[in-house]
C-alpha positions as CSV (number, residue, x, y, z in Angstrom):
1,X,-31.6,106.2,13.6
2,X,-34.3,104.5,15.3
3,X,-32.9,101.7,16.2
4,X,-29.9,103.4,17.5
5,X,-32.3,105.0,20.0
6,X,-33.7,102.1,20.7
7,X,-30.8,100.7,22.0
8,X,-29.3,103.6,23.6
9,X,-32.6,103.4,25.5
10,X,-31.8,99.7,26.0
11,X,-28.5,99.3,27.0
12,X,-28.2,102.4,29.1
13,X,-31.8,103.5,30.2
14,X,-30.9,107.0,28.7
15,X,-33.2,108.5,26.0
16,X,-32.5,111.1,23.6
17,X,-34.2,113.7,22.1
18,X,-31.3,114.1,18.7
19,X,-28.9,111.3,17.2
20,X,-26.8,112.6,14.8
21,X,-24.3,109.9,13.0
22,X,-20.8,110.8,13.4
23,X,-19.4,108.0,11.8
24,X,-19.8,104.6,9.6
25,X,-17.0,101.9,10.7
26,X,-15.6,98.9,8.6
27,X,-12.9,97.1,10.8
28,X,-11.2,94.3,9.0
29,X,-11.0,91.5,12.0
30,X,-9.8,89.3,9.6
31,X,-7.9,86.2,11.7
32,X,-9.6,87.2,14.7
33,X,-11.1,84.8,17.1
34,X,-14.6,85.9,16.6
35,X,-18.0,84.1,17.8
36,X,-19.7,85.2,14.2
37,X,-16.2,84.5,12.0
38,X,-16.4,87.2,10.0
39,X,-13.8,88.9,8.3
40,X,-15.4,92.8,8.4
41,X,-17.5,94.4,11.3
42,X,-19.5,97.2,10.4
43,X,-21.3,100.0,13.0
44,X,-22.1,103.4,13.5
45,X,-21.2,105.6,15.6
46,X,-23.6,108.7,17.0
47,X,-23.6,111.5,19.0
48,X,-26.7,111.7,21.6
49,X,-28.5,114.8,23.4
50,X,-30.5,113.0,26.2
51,X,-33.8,114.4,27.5
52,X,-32.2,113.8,31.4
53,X,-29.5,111.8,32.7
54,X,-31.5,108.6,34.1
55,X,-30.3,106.4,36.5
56,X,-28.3,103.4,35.4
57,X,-29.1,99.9,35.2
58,X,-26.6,97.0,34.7
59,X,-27.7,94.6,31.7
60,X,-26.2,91.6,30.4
61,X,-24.5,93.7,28.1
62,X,-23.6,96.8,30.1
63,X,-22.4,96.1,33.5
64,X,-21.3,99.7,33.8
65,X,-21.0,103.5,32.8
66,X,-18.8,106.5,33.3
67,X,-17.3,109.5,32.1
68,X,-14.2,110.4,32.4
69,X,-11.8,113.5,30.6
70,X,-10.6,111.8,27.2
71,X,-7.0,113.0,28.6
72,X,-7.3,110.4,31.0
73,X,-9.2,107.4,29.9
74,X,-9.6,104.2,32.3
75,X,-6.9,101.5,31.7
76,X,-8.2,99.1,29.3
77,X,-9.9,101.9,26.8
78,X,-9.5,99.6,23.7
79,X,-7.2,101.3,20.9
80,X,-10.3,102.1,18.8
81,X,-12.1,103.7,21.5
82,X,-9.6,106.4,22.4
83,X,-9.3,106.8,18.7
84,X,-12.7,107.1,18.4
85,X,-12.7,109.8,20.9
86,X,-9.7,111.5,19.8
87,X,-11.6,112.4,16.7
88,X,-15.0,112.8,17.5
89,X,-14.7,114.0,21.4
């Protein structure tokens, strides 16, 4: 859980005070063009209580945030995503 905070902290600039795992993930991207080639991606997936919301900083990784109602997610919301939300939202 550590390093989850770690990046949350990271990526976003938020901290948290709990992470609580929601989810392990095992996608088969088999025949996929990946940059690592591998067949099965693993992650997590947590739910955060931040301390404060803290102002946002774009990083190579994260250009931007947002929130938005999970009835009415941004085009482009990859299919996993609004899964994702669907059951853990």
């Amino acid at each position: 859980m550590q390093s989850a905070a770690r990046e949350l902290k990271e990526e976003t600039g938020q901290a948290s005070t709990h992470l609580r795992l929601l989810a392990l993930l095992e996608l088969d991207v088999t025949g996929r063009d990946d940059e690592n080639n591998a067949a099965l991606k693993r992650g997590a997936l947590y739910h955060a209580e931040l301390v404060e919301h803290a102002p946002f900083e774009p990083t190579p990784e994260i250009e931007a945030i947002g929130f938005w109602p999970t009835a009415n997610l941004p085009a482009g919301t990859s299919a996993i995503d609004a899964a994702l939300l669907a059951r853990f939202a």
